[in-house]
C-alpha positions in Angstrom: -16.5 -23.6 -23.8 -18.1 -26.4 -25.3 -15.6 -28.5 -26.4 -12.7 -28.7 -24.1 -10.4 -31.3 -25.7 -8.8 -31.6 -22.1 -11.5 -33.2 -19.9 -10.6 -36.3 -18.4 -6.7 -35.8 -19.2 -3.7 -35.5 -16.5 -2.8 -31.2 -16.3 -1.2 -29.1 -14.8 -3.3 -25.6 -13.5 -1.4 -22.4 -13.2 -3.3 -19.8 -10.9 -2.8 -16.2 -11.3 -0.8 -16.3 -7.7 1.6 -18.4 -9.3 0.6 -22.0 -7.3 0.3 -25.0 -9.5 -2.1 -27.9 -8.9 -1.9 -31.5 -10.8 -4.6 -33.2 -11.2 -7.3 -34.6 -13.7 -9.5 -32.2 -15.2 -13.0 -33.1 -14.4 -15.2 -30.6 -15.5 -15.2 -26.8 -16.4 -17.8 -24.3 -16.4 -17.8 -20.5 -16.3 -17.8 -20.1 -12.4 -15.4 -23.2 -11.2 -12.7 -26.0 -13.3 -13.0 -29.7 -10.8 -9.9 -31.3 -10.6 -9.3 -34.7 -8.9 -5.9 -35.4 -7.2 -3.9 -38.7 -7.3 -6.1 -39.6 -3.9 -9.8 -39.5 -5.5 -10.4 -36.1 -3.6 -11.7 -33.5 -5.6 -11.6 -29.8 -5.9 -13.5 -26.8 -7.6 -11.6 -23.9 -8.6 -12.7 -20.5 -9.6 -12.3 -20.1 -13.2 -11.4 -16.6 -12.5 -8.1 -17.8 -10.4 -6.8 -19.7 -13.1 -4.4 -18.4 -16.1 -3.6 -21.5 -17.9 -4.3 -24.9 -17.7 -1.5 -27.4 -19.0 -1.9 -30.9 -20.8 1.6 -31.8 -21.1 4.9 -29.6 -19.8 7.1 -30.6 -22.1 5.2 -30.2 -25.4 4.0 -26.6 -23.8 -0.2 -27.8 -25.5 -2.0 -25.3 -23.3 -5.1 -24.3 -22.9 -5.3 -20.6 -22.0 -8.5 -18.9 -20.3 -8.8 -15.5 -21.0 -11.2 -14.5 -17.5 -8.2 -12.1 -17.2 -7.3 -9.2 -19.8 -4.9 -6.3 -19.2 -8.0 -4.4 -17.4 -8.4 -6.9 -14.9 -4.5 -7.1 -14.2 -4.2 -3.1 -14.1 -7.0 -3.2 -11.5 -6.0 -5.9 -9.7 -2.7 -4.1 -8.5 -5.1 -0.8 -7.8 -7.5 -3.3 -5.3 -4.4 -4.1 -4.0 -3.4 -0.5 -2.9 -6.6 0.4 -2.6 -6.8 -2.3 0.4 -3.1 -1.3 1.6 -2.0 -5.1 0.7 -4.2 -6.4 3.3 -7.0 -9.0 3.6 -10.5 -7.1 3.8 -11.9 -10.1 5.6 -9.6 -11.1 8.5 -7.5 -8.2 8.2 -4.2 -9.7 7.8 -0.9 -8.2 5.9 0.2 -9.4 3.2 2.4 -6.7 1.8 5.6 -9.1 2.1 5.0 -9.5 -1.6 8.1 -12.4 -1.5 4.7 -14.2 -0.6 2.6 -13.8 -3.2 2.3 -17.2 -4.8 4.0 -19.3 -2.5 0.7 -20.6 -1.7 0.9 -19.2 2.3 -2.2 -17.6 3.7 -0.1 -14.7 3.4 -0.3 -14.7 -0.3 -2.9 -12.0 -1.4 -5.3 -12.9 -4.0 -8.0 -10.8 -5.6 -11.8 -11.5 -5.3 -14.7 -10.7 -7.2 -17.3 -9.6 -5.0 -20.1 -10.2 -7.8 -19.4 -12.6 -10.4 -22.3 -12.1 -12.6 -21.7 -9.0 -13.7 -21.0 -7.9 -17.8 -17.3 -8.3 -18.8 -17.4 -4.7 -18.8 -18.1 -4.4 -15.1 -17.1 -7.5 -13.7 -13.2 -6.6 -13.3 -13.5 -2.9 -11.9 -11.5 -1.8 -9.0 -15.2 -1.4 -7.2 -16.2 -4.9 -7.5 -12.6 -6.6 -6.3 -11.2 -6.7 -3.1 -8.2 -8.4 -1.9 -8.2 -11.4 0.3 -5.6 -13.8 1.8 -5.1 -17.5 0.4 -7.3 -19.1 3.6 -10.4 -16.5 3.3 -10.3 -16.5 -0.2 -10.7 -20.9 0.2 -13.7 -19.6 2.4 -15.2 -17.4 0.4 -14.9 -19.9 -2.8 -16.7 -22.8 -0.2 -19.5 -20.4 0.6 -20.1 -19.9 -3.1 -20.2 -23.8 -3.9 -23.0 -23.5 -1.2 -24.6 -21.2 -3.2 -23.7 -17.8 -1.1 -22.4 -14.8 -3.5 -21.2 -11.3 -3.1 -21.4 -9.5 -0.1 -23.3 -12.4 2.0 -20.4 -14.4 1.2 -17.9 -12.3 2.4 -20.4 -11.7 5.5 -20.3 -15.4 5.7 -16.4 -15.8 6.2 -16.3 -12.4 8.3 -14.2 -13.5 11.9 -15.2 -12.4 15.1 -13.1 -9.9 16.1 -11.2 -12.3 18.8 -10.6 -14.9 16.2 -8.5 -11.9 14.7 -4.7 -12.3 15.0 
């Protein structure tokens, strides 16, 4: 990723939930893409969330990033029943799947515990777990403070009367 023809150009990113921002790409790296809205506000997405990033709709000029192969997609859906469709953090369900990329803290998302891990072991079931849209946000701003893995997600855990 060291020449990104699409740095400083209007896109559109499509998550792997199916929820689209539009923004200007800033900057990519391997852990987070920074996009900046119409506004001047800024935001760091997890590389890992994103399956394509568009330069122009009509023309279709993509940019795909391949984080995700059929392994990770296979054990994505096994996290997923693994976890009974519900949010290891706050312990929310989400099995409604008609929610799943409609960008509701209902929608459940998949979260790698440790990201810097081999290819090879960064996408088995053992190192995902599945998280609603809002604690996935927290676990991704506890990261951008420098808190991975398990003390992230200890980070984010609610008290148990915050629980609905």
């Amino acid at each position: 990723m060291n020449e990104i023809p699409i740095l400083g150009k209007k896109v559109v990113v499509c998550k792997n939930d199916g929820f689209r921002k539009f923004g200007i790409l800033k900057s990519i790296n391997q852990q987070f893409l920074v996009l900046v809205f119409d506004n001047g506000k800024e935001e760091y997405i997890p590389v890992l969330s994103v399956s394509s990033i568009s330069i122009d709709q009509k023309t279709g000029d993509t940019y795909h990033s391949n984080f995700y192969d059929d392994e990770y997609q296979y054990n994505r859906t096994k996290a997923f029943e693994r976890d009974a469709f519900c949010c290891q953090i706050c312990g929310k369900d989400c099995e409604d799947k008609r929610n799943r990329g409609s960008g509701s803290s209902g929608t459940l998302e998949c979260h790698h515990v440790e990201r810097n891990l081999p290819k090879d072991k960064l996408n088995l079931v053992g190192n995902l777990i599945s998280v609603c849209l809002t604690c996935h946000d927290k676990l991704t701003k506890q990261e951008h403070k420098g808190v991975f893995g398990q003390a992230a997600i200890d980070a984010v855990q609610l008290p148990m009367e915050d629980q609905d």
